[in-house]
N, CA, C and O atoms as a GROMACS GRO file, in nm:
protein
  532
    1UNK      N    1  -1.718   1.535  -0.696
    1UNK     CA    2  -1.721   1.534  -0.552
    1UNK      C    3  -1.601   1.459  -0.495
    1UNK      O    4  -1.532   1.485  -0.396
    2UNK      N    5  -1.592   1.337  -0.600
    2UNK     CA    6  -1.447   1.301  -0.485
    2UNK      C    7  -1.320   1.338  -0.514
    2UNK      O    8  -1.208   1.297  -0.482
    3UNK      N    9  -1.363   1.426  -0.585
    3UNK     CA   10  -1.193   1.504  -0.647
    3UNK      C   11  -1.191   1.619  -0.534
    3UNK      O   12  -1.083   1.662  -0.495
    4UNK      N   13  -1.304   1.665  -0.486
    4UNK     CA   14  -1.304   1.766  -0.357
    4UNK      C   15  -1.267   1.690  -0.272
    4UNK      O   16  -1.177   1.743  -0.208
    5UNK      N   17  -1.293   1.577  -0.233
    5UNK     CA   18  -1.272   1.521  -0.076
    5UNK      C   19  -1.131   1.486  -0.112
    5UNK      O   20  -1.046   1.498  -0.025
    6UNK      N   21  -1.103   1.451  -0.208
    6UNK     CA   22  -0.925   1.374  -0.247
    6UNK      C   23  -0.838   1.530  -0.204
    6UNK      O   24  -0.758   1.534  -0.110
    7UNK      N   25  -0.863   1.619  -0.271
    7UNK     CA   26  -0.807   1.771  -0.198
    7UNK      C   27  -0.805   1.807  -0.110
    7UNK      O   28  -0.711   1.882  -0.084
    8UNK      N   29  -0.905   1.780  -0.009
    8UNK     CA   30  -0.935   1.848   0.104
    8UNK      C   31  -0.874   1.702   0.206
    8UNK      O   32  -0.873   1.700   0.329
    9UNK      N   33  -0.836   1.605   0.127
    9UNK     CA   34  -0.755   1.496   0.244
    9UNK      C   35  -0.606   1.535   0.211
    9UNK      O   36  -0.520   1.513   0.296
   10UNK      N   37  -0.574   1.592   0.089
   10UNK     CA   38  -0.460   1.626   0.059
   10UNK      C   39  -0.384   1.778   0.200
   10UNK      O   40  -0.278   1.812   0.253
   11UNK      N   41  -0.505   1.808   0.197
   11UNK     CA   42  -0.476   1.946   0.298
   11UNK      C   43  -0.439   1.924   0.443
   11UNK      O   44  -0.338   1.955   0.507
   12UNK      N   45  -0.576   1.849   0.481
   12UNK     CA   46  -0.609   1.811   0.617
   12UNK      C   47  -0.559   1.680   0.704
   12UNK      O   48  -0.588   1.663   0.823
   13UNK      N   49  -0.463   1.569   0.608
   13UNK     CA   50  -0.438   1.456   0.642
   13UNK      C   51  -0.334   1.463   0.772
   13UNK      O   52  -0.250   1.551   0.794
   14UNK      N   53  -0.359   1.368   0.836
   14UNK     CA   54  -0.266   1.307   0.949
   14UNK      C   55  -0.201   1.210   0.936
   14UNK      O   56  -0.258   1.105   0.963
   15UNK      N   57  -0.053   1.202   0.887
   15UNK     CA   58  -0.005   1.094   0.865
   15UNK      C   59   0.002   0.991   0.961
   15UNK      O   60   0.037   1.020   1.075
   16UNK      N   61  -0.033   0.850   0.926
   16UNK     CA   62  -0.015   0.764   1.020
   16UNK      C   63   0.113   0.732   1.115
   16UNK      O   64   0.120   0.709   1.236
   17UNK      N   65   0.249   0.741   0.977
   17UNK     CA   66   0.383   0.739   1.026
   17UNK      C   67   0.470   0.873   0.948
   17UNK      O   68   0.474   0.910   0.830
   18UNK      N   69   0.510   0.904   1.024
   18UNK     CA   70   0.587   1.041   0.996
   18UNK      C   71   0.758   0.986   0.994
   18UNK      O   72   0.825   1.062   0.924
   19UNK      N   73   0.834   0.879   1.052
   19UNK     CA   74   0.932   0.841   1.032
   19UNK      C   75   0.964   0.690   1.017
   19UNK      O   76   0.932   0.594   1.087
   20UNK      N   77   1.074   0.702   0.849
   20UNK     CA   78   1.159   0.762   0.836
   20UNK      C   79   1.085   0.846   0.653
   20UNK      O   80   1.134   0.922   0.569
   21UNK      N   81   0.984   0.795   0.663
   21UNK     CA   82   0.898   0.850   0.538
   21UNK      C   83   0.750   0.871   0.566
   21UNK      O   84   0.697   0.780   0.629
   22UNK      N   85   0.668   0.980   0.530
   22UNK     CA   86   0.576   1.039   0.548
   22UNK      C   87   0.450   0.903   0.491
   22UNK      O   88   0.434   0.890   0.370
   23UNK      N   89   0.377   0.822   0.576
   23UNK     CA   90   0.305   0.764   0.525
   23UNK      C   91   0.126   0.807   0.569
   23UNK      O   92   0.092   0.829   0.685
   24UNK      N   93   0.051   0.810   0.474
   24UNK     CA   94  -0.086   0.837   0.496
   24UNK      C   95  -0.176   0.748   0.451
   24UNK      O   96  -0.149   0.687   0.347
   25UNK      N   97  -0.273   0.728   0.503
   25UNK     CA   98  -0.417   0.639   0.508
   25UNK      C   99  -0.546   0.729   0.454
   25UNK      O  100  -0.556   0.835   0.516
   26UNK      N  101  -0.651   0.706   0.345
   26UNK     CA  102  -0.697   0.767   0.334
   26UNK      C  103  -0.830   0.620   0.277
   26UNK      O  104  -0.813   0.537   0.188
   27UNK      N  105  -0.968   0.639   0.381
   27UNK     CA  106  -1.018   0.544   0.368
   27UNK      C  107  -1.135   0.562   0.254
   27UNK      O  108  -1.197   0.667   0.235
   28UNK      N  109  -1.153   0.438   0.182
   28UNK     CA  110  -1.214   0.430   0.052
   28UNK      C  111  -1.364   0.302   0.056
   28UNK      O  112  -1.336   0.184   0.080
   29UNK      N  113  -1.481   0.331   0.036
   29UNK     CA  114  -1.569   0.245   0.098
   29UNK      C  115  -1.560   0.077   0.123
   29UNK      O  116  -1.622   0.015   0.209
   30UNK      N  117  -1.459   0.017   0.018
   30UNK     CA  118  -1.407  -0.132   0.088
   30UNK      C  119  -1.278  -0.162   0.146
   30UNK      O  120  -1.222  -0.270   0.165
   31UNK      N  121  -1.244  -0.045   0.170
   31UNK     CA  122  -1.098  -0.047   0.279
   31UNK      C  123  -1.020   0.068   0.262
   31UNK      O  124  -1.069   0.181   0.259
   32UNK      N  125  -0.892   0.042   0.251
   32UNK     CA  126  -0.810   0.202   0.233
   32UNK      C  127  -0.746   0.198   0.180
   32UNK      O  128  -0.720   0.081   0.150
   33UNK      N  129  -0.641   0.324   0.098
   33UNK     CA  130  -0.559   0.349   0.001
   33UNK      C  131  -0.436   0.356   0.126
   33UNK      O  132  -0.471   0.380   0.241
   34UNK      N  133  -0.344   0.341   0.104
   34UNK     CA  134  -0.168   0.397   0.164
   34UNK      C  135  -0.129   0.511   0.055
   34UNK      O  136  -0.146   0.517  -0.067
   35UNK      N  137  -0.071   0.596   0.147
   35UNK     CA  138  -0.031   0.722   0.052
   35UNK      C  139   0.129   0.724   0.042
   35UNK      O  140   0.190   0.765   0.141
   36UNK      N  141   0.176   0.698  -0.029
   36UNK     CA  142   0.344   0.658  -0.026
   36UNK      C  143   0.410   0.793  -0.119
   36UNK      O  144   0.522   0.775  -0.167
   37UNK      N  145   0.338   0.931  -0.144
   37UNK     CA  146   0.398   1.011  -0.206
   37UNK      C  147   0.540   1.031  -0.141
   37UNK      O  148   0.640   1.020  -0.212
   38UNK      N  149   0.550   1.059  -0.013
   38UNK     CA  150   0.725   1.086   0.013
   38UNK      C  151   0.813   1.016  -0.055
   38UNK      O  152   0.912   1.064  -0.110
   39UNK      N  153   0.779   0.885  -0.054
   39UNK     CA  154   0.888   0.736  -0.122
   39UNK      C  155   0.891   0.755  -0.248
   39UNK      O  156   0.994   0.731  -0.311
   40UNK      N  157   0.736   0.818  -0.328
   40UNK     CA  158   0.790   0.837  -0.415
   40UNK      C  159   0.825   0.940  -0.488
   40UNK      O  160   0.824   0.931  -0.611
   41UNK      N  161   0.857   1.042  -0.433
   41UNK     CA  162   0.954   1.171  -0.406
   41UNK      C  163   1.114   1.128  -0.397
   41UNK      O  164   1.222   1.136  -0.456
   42UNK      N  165   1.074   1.098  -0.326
   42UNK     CA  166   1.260   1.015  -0.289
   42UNK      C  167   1.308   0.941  -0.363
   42UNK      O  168   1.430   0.926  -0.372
   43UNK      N  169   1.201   0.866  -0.450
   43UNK     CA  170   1.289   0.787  -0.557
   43UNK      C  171   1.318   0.834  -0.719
   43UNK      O  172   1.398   0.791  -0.802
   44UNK      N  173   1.218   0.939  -0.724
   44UNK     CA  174   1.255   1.002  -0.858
   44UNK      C  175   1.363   1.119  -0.791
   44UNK      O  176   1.470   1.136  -0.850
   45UNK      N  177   1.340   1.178  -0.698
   45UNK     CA  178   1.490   1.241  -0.669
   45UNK      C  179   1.609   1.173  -0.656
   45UNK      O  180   1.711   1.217  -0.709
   46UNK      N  181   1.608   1.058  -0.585
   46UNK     CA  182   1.751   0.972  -0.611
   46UNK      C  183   1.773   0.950  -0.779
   46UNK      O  184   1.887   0.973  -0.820
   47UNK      N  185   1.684   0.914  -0.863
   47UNK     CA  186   1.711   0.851  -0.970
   47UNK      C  187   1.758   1.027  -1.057
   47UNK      O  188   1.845   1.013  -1.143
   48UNK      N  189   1.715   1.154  -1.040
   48UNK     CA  190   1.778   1.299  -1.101
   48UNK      C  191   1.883   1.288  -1.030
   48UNK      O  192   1.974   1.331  -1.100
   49UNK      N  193   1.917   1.259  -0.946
   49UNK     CA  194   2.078   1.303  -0.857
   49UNK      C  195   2.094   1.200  -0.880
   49UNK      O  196   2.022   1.153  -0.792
   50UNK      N  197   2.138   1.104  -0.937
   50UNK     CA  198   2.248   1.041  -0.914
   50UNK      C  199   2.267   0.981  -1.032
   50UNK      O  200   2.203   0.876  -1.039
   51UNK      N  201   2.351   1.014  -1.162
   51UNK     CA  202   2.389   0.963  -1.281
   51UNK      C  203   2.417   0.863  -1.328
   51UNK      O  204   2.396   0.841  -1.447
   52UNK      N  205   2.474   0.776  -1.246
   52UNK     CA  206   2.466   0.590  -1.242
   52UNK      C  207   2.315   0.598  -1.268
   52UNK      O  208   2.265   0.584  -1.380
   53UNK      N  209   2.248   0.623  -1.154
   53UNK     CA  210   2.117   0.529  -1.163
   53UNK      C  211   2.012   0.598  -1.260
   53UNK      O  212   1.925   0.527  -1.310
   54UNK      N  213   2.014   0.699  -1.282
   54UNK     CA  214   1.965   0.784  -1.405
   54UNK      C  215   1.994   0.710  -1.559
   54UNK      O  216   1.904   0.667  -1.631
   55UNK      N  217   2.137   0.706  -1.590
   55UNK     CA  218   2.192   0.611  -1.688
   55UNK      C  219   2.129   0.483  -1.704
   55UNK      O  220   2.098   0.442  -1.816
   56UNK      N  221   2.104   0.406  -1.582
   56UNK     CA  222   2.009   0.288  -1.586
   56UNK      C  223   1.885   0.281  -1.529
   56UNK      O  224   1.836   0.173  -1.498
   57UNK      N  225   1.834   0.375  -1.514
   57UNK     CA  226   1.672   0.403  -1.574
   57UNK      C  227   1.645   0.420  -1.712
   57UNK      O  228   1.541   0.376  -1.760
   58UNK      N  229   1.751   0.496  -1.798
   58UNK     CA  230   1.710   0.556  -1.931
   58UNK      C  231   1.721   0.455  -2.005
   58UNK      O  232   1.657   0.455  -2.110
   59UNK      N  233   1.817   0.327  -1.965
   59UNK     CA  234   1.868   0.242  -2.042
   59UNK      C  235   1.748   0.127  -2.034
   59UNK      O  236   1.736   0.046  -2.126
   60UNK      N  237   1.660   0.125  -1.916
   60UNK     CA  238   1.518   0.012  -1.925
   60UNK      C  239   1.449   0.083  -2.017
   60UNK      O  240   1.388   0.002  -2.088
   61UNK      N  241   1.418   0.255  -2.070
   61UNK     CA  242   1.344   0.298  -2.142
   61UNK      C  243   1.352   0.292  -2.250
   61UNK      O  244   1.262   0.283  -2.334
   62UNK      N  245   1.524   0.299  -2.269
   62UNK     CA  246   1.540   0.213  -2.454
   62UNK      C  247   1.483   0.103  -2.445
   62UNK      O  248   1.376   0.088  -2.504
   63UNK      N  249   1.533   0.005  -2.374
   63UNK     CA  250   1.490  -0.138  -2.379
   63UNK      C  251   1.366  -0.158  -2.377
   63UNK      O  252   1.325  -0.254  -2.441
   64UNK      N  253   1.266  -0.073  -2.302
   64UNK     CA  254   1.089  -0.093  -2.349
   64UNK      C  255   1.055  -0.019  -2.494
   64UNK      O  256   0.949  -0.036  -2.555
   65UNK      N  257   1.160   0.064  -2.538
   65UNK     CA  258   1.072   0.118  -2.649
   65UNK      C  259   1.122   0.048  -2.762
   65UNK      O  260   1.053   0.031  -2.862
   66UNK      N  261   1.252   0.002  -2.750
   66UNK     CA  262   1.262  -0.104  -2.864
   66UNK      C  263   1.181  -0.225  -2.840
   66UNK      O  264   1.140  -0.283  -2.941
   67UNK      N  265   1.146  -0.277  -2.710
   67UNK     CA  266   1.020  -0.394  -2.714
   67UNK      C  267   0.910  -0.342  -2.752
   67UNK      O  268   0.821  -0.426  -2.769
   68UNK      N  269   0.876  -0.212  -2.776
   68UNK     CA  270   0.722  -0.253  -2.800
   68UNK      C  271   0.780  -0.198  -2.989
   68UNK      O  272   0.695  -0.211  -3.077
   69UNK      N  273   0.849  -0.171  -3.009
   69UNK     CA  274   0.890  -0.156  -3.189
   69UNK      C  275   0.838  -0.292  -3.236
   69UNK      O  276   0.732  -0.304  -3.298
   70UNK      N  277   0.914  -0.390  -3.207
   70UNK     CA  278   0.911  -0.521  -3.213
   70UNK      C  279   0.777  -0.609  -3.172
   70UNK      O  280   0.749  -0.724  -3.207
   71UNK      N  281   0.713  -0.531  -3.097
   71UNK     CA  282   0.587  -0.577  -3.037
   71UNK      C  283   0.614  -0.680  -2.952
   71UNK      O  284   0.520  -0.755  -2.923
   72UNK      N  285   0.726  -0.701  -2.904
   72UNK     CA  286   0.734  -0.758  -2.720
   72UNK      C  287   0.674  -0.698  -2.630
   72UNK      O  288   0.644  -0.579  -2.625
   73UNK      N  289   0.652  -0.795  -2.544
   73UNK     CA  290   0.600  -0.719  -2.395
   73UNK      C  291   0.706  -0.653  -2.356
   73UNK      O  292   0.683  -0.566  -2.272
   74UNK      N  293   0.838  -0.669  -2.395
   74UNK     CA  294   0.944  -0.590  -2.323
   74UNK      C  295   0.964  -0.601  -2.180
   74UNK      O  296   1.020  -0.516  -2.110
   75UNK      N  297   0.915  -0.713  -2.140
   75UNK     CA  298   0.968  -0.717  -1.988
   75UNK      C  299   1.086  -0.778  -1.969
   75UNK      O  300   1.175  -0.745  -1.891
   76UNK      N  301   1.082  -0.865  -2.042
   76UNK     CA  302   1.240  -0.989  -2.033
   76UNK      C  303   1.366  -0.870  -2.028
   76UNK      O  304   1.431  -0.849  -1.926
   77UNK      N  305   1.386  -0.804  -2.142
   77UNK     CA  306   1.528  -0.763  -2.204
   77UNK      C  307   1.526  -0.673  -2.101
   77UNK      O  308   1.640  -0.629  -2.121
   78UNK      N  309   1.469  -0.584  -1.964
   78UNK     CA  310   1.534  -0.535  -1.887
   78UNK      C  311   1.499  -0.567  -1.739
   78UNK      O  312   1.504  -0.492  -1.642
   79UNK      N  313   1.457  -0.719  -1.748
   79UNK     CA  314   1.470  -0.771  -1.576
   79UNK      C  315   1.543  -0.685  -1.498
   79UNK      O  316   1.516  -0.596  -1.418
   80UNK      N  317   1.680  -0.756  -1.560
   80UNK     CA  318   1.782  -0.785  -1.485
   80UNK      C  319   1.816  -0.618  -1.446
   80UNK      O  320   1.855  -0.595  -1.332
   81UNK      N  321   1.800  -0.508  -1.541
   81UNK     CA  322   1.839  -0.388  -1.526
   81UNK      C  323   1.716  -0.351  -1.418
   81UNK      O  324   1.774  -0.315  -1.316
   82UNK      N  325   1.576  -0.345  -1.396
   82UNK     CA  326   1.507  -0.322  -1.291
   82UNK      C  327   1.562  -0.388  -1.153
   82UNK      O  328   1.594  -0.330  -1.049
   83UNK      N  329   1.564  -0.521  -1.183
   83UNK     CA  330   1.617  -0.571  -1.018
   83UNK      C  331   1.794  -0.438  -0.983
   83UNK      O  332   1.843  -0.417  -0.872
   84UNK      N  333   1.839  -0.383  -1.104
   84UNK     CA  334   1.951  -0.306  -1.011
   84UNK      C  335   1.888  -0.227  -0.963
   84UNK      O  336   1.884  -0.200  -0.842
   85UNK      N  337   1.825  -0.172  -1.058
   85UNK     CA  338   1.805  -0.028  -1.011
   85UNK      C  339   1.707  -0.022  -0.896
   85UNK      O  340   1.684   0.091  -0.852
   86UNK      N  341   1.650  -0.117  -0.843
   86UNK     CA  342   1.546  -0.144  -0.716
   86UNK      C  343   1.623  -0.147  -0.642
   86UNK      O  344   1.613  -0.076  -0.541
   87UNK      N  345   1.757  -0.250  -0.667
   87UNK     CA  346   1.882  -0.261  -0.554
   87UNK      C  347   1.928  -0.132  -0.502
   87UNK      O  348   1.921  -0.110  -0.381
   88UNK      N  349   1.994  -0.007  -0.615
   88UNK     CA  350   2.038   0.107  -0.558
   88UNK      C  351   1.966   0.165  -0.536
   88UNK      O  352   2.005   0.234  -0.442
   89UNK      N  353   1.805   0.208  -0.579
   89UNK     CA  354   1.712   0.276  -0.521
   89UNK      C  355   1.646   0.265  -0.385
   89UNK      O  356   1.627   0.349  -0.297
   90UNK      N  357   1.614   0.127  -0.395
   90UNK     CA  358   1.585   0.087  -0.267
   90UNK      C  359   1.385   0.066  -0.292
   90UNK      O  360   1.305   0.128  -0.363
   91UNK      N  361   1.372  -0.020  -0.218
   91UNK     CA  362   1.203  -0.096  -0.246
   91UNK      C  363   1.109  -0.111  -0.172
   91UNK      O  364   0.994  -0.140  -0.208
   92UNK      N  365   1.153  -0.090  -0.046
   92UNK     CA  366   1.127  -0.160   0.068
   92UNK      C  367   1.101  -0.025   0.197
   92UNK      O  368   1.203   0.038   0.225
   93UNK      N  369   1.009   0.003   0.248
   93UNK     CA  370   1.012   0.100   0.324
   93UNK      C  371   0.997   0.048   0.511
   93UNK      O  372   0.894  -0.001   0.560
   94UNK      N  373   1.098   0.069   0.570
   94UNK     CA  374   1.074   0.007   0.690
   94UNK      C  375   0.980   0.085   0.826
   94UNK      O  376   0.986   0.204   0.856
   95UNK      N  377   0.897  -0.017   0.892
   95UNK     CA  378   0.810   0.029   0.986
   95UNK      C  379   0.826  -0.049   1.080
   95UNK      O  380   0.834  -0.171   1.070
   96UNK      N  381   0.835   0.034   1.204
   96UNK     CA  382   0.935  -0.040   1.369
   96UNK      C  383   0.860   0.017   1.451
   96UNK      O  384   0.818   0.132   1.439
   97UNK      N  385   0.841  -0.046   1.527
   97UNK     CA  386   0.836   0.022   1.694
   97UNK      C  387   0.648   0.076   1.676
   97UNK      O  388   0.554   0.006   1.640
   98UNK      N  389   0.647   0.206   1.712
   98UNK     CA  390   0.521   0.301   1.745
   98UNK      C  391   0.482   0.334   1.613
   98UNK      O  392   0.370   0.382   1.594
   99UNK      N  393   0.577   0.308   1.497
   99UNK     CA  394   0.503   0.333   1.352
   99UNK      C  395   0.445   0.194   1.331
   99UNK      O  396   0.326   0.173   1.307
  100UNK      N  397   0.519   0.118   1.340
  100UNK     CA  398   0.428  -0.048   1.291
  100UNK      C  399   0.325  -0.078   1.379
  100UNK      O  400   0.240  -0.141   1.316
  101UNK      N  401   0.283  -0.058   1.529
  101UNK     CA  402   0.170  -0.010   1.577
  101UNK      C  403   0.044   0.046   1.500
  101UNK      O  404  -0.059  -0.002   1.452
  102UNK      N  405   0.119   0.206   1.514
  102UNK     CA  406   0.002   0.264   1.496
  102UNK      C  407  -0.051   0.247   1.291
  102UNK      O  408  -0.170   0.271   1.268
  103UNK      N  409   0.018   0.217   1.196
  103UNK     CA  410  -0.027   0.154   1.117
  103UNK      C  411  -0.136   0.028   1.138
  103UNK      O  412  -0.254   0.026   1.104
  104UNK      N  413  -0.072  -0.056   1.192
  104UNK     CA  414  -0.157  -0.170   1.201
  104UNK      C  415  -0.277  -0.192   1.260
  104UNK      O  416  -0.346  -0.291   1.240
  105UNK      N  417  -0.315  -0.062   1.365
  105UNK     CA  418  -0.399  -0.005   1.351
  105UNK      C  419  -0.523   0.032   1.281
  105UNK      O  420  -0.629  -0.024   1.255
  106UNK      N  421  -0.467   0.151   1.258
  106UNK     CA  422  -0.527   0.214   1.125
  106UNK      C  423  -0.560   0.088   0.988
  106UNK      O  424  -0.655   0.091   0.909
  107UNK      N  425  -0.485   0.017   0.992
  107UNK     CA  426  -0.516  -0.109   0.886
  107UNK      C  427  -0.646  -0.170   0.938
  107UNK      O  428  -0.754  -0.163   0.879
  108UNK      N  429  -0.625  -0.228   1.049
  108UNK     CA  430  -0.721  -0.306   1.128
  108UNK      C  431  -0.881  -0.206   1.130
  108UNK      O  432  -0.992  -0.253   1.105
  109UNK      N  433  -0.855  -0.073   1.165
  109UNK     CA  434  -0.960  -0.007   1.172
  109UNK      C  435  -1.058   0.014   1.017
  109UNK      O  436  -1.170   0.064   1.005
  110UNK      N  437  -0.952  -0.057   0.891
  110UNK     CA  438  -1.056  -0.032   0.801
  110UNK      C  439  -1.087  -0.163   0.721
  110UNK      O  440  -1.150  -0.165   0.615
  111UNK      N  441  -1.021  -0.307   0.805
  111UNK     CA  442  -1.102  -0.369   0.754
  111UNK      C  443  -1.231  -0.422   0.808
  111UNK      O  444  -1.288  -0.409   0.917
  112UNK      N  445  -1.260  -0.486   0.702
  112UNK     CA  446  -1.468  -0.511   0.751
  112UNK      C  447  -1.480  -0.568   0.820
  112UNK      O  448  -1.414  -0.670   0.844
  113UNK      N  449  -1.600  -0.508   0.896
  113UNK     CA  450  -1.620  -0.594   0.995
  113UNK      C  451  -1.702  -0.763   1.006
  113UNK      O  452  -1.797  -0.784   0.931
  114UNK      N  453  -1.669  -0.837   1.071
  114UNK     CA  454  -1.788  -0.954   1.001
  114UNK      C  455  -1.894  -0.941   1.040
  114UNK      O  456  -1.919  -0.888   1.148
  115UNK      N  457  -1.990  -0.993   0.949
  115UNK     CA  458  -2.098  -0.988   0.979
  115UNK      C  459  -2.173  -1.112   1.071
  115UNK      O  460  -2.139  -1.230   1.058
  116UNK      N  461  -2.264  -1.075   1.150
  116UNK     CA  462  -2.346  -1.159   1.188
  116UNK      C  463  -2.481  -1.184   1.175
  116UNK      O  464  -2.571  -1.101   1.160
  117UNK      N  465  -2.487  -1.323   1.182
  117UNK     CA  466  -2.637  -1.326   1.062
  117UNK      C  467  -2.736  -1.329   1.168
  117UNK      O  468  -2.703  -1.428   1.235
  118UNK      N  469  -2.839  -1.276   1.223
  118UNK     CA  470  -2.934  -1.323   1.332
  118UNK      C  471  -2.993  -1.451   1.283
  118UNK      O  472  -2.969  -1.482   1.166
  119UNK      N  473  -3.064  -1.526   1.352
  119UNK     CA  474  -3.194  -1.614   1.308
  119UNK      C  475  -3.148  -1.759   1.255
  119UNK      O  476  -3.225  -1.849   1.220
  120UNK      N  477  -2.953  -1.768   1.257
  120UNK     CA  478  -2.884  -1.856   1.243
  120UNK      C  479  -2.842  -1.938   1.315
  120UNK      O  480  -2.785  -2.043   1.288
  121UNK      N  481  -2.870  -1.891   1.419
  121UNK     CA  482  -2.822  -1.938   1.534
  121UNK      C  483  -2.938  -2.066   1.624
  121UNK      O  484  -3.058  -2.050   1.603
  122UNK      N  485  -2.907  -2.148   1.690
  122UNK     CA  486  -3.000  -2.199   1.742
  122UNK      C  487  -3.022  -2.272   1.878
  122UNK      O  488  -2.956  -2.367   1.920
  123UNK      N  489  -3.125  -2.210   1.939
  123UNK     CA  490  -3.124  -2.223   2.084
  123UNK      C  491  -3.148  -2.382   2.132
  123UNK      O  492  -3.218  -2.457   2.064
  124UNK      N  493  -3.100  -2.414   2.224
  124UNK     CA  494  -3.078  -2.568   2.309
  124UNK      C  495  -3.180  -2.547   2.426
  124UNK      O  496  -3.177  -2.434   2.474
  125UNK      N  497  -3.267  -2.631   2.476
  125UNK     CA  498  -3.331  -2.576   2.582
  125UNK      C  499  -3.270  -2.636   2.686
  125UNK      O  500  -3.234  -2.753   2.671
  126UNK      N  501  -3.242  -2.560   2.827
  126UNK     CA  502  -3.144  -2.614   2.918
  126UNK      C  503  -3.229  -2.760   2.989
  126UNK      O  504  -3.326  -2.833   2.974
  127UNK      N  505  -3.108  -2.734   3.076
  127UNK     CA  506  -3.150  -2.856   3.127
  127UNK      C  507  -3.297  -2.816   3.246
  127UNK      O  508  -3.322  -2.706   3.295
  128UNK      N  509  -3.370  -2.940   3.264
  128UNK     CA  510  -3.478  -2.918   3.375
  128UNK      C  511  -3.462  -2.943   3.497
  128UNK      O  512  -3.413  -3.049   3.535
  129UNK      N  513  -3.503  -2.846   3.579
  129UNK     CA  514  -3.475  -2.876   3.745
  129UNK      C  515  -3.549  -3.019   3.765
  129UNK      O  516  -3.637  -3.076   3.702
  130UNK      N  517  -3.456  -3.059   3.912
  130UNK     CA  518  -3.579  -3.161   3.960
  130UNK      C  519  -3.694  -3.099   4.007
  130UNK      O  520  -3.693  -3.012   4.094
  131UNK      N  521  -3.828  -3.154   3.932
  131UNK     CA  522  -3.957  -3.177   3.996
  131UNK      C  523  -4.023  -3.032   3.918
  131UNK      O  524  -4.141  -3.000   3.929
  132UNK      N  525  -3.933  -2.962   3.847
  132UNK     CA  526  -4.033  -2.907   3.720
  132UNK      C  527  -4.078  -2.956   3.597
  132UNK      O  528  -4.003  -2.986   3.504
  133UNK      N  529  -4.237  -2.964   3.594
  133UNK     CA  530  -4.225  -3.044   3.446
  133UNK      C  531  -4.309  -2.912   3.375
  133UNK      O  532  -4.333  -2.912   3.254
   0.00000   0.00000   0.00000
């Protein structure tokens, strides 16, 4: 069933921000998912077009597969090559104006609401007029 509703949001969705990348909201019973497929469209297409940064993608993939030969975590030996390739790819998706709005929004609209406890609360009796007892 939720592989139908995941399809049928795939069809029917309204992106929250449409510029300068297609972003979507799709709410999940303790809050919501962000749908960042455009960005990441855009970044495996930058990384096929463009042979620099292709070259140093392939070159973190030696470097993880000789770490796990060795049985490293393999994160160390290509830091420094991820922080480039984040640099020329880019990491960071910007939201301005009527998109950072209406996101924040939509954010706000799915988190929880608080609750209030009845029966916690406790009444003060006011004050008494003169000459009512």
């Amino acid at each position: 069933m939720n592989r139908v509703r995941l399809y049928l949001h795939r069809l029917f969705r309204r992106p929250v921000i449409t510029d300068p990348m297609r972003i979507s909201t799709r709410r999940i019973p303790d809050g919501l998912l962000l749908d960042f497929e455009d960005y990441f469209t855009y970044v495996i297409e930058t990384i096929a077009d463009d042979e620099e940064i292709l070259a140093l993608f392939l070159e973190v993939v030696e470097d993880r597969g000789m770490a796990r030969e060795r049985r490293h975590d393999g994160w160390e030996p290509e830091k420094l090559l991820m922080e480039q390739l984040a640099e020329r790819v880019g990491h960071e998706v910007p939201f301005r104006g009527k998109a950072l709005r209406l996101l924040g929004e939509r954010l706000l609209s799915a988190a929880p609401k608080p609750k209030t406890e009845t029966g916690t609360v406790v009444q003060l009796p006011g004050q008494r007029q003169a000459g009512a007892a």
